[in-house]
C-alpha positions in Angstrom: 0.0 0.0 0.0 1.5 3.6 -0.4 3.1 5.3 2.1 0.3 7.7 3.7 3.3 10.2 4.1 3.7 10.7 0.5 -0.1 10.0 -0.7 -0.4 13.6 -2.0 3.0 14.2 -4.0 2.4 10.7 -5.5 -1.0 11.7 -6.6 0.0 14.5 -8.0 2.9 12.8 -10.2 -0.2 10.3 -11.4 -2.4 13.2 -12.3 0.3 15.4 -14.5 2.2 12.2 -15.7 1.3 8.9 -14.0 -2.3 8.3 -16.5 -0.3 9.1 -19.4 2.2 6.6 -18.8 0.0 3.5 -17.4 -2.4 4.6 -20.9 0.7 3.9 -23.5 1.8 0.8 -21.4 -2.0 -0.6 -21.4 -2.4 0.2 -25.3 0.7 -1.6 -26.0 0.3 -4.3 -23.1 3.7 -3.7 -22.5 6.8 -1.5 -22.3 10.1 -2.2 -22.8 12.3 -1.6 -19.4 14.8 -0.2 -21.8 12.7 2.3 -23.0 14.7 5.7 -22.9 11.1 8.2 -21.3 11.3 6.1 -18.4 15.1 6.0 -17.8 16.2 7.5 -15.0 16.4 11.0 -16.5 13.7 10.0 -18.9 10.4 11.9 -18.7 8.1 9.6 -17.7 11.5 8.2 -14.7 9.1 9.6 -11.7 5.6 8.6 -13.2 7.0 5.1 -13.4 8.3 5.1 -9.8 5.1 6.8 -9.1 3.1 3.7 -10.9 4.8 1.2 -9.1 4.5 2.3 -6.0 1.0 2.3 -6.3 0.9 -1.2 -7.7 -0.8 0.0 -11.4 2.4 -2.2 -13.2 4.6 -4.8 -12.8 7.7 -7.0 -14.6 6.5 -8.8 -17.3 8.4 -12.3 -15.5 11.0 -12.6 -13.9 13.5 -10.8 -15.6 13.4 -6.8 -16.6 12.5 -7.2 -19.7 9.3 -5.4 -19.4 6.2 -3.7 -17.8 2.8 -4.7 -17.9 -0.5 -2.7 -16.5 -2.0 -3.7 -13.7 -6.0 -3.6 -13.1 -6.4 0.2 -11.5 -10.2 -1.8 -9.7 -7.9 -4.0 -7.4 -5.3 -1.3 -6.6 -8.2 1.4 -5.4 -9.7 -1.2 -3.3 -6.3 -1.2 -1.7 -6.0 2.5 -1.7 -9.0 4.8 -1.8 -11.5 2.6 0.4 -8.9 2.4 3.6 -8.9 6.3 3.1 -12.9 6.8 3.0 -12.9 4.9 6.0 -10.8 7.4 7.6 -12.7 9.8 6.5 -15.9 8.6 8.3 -14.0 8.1 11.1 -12.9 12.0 11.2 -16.3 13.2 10.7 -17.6 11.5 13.2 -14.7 12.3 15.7 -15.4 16.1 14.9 -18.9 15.8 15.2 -18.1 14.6 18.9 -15.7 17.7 19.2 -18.5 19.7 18.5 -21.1 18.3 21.3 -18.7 18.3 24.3 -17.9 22.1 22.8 -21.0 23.0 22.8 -21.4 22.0 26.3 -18.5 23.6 27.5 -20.1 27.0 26.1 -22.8 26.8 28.0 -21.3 26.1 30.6 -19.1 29.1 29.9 -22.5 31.4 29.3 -23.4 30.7 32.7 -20.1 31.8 34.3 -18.9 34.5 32.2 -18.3 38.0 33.0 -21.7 40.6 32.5 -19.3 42.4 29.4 -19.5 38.9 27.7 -23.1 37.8 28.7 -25.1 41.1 28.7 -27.1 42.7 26.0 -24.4 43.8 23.8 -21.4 42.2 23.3 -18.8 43.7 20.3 -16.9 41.1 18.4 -14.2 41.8 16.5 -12.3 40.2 13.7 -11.2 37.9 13.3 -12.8 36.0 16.0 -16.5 37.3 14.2 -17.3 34.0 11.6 -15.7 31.5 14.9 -18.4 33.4 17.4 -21.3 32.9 14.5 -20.4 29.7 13.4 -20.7 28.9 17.0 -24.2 30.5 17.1 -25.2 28.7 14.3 -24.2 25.1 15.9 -26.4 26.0 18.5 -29.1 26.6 17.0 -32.0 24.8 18.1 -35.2 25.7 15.9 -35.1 29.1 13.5 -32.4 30.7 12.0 -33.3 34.1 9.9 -30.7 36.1 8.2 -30.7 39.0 5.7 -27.2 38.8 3.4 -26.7 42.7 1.3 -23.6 41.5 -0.5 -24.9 40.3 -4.4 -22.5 36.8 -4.7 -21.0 34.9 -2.3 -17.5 33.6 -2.1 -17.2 30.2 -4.2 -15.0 27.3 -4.0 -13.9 25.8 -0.9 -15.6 28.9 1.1 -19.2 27.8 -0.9 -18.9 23.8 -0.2 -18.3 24.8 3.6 -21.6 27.1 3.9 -23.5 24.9 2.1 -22.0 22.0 4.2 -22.9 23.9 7.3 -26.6 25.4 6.3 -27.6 21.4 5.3 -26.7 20.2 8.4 -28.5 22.5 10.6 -32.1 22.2 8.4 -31.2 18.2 8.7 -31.0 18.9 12.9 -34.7 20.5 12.0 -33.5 24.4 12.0 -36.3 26.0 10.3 -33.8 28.8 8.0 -34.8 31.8 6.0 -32.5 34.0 3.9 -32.9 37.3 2.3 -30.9 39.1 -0.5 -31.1 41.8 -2.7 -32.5 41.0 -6.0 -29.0 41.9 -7.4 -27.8 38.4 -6.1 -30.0 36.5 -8.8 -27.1 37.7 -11.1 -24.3 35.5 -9.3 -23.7 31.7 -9.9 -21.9 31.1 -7.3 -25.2 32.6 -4.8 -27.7 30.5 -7.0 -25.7 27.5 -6.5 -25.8 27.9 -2.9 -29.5 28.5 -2.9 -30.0 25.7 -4.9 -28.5 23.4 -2.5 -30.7 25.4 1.1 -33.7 25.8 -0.9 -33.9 21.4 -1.9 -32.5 21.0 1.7 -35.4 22.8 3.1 -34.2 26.5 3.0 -36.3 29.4 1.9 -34.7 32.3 0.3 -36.4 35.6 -1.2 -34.7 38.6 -2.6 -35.8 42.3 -2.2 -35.0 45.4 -4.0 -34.2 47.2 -0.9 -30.5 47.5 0.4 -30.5 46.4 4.0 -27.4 45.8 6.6 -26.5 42.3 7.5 -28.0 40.7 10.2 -28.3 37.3 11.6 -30.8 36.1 14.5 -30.5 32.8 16.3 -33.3 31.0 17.8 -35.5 34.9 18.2 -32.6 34.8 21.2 -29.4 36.7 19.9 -29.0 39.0 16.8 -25.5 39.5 15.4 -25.6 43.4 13.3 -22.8 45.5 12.1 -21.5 48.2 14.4 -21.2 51.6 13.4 -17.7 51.0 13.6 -17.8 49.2 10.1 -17.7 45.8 9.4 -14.7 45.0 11.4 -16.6 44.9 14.5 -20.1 42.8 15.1 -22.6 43.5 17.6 -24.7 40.1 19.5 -27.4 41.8 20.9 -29.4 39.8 23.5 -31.7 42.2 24.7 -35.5 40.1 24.2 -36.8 43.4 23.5 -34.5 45.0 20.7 -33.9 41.3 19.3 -38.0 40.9 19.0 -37.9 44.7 17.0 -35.0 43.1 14.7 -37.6 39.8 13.8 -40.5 42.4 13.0 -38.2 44.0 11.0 -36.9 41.1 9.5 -40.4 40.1 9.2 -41.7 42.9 7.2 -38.9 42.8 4.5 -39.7 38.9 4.3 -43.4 39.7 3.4 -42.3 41.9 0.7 -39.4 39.8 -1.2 -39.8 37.4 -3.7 -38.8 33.9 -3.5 -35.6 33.1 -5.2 -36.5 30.1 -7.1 -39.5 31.3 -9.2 -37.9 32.4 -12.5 -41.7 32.7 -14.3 -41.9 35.8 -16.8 -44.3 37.8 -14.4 -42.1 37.4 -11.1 -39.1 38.6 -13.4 -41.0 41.4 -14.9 -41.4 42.5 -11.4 -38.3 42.7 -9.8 -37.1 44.4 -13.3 -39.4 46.9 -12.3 -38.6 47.2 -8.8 -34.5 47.5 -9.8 -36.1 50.3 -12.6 -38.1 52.3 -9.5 -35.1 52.1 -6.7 -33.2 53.7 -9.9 -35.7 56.4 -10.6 -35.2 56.7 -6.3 -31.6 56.7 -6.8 -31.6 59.6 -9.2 -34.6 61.6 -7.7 -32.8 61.5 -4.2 -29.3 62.5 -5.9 -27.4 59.7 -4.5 -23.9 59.6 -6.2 -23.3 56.4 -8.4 -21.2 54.4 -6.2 -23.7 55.0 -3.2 -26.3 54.0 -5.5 -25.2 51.0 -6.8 -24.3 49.6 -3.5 -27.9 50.8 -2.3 -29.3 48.2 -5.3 -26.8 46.1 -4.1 -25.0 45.9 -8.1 -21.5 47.0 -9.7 -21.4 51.1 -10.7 -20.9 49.4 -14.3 -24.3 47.8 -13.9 -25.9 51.0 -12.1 -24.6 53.0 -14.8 -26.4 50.6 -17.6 -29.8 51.0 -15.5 -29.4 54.7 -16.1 -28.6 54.0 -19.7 -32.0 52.6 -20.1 -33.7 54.8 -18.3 -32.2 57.7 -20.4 -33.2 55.5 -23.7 -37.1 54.7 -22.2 -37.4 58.8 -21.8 -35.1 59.7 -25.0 -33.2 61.6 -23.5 -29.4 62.1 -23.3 -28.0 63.6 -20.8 -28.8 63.1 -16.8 -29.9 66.2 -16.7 -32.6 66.3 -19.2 -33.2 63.2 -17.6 -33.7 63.9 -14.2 -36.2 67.3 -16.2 -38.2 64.4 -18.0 -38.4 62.3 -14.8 -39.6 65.4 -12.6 -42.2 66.5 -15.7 -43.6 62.8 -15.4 -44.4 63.1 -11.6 -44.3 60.6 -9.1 -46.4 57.8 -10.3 -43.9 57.4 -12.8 -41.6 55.7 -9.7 -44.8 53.2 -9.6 -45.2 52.2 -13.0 
């Protein structure tokens, strides 16, 4: 079996050179020993090594006149089984990290200074995604939170938040998420409501730009500070975390759910994006504050105002802000 200490760099030789080699030496059925591309300064000299260790070929007999392939089904067996084993082993160890964790926080709660148990307690990074991931392993029946940004982060980052949203709907975490309608653009955000929403997530999207917030449980919010995002706020006060649900609440009522892609839903929240740009422009908000405000890049701001500009044939923002003012209000409701 290989040696567990160099699993990874002899995986990597089999990826960039390893499959190559064991392909020409099973379309031939053999290959000469005295071949020169896998002499010791030859180019396939480490994918062979590589090969061999693994036990994917062999001598031909007894001599070294040759290699033949070996069948890759009876080597995995050997190799990748022993290792998914492992791996359920880990999963469940950590899993068992987790619960006496848990416990120990709680017992911690009980005994920890008012500054770290009151109603407010500021967080700051990089201990913030630790103290809500924490949260979020706690949580025992409803978890609600409202996400600004328009994508979220992909790869590794993506597979972990889906990993960790599954597994608390599967503990029976009832979980709601709202973003702007902005984040329909993003593949990375529909692929993670893909996976909530068939887990048993709900997720709606809203026009409005809203701050982050996240409320465990109707117990404990977690909200930005006024200090920026670098610092978090867990507020446990009953009273101001039951204002944060209605609030919460309200913008849920209004949104629209994430997965219906009909014509009419769509020709909706393209008129929503079309009256928070009339807003926008009414209000004077500079470009940068109002693309943020629709939650979208200033590139993508700017083309709303483009088509604006083209729907009142107009050409300049200020004839445009003229025509828009002319037209009257209702026109932000059309």
């Amino acid at each position: 079996m290989i040696n567990e200490g160099h699993a990874p760099s002899t995986r990597a030789l089999l990826e960039s050179k390893g499959i190559e080699l064991f392909e020409l030496i099973a379309d031939r059925g053999e290959l000469p020993a005295s071949d020169p591309r896998i002499s010791q300064d030859g180019e396939f000299a480490d994918a062979l090594a590589a090969l061999e260790e693994l036990g994917l070929v062999r001598k031909a007999g007894d001599g070294d006149s040759s290699w033949v392939p070996v069948d890759p089904a009876t080597v995995q067996a050997q190799i990748v089984a022993p290792m998914t084993q492992e791996g359920i082993r880990l999963l469940q160890e950590s899993a068992e990290w987790a619960n006496n964790f848990t416990a120990l926080r709680s017992a911690w709660r009980r005994s920890a200074p008012d500054d770290e148990r009151g109603p407010f307690t500021y967080v700051h990074r990089p201990a913030i995604q630790p103290f809500v991931d924490s949260l979020a392993a706690e949580c025992e029946f409803e978890a609600l939170t409202a996400q600004p940004q328009n994508r979220r982060a992909g790869g590794d980052a993506l597979a972990e938040a889906i990993a960790k949203e599954q597994a608390m709907i599967k503990r029976g975490v009832t979980m709601r998420t709202l973003y702007q309608h902005a984040a329909r653009r993003s593949s990375e955000t529909r692929e993670y409501v893909s996976a909530v929403v068939a887990a048993g997530g709900e997720v709606r999207t809203l026009d409005e730009f809203f701050n982050r917030m996240l409320i465990f449980d109707r117990r404990i919010a977690v909200i930005p500070s006024p200090e920026g995002v670098d610092v978090a706020v867990a507020v446990r006060e009953p009273s101001v975390v039951a204002y944060l649900v209605d609030v919460f609440e309200r913008a849920w009522e209004r949104g629209r759910p994430f997965g219906h892609g009909d014509a009419s839903t769509l020709k909706d929240i393209a008129g929503e994006q079309r009256s928070m740009t009339l807003r926008m422009l009414i209000e004077g908000h500079s470009d940068p504050a109002a693309s943020k405000r629709l939650g979208v890049s200033p590139r993508t701001y700017a083309g709303y105002v483009a088509d604006l500009k083209e729907e009142f044939d107009v050409d300049t923002r200020f004839q445009l802000g003229y025509e828009i003012g002319r037209s009257g209000a209702s026109t932000i409701d059309d």
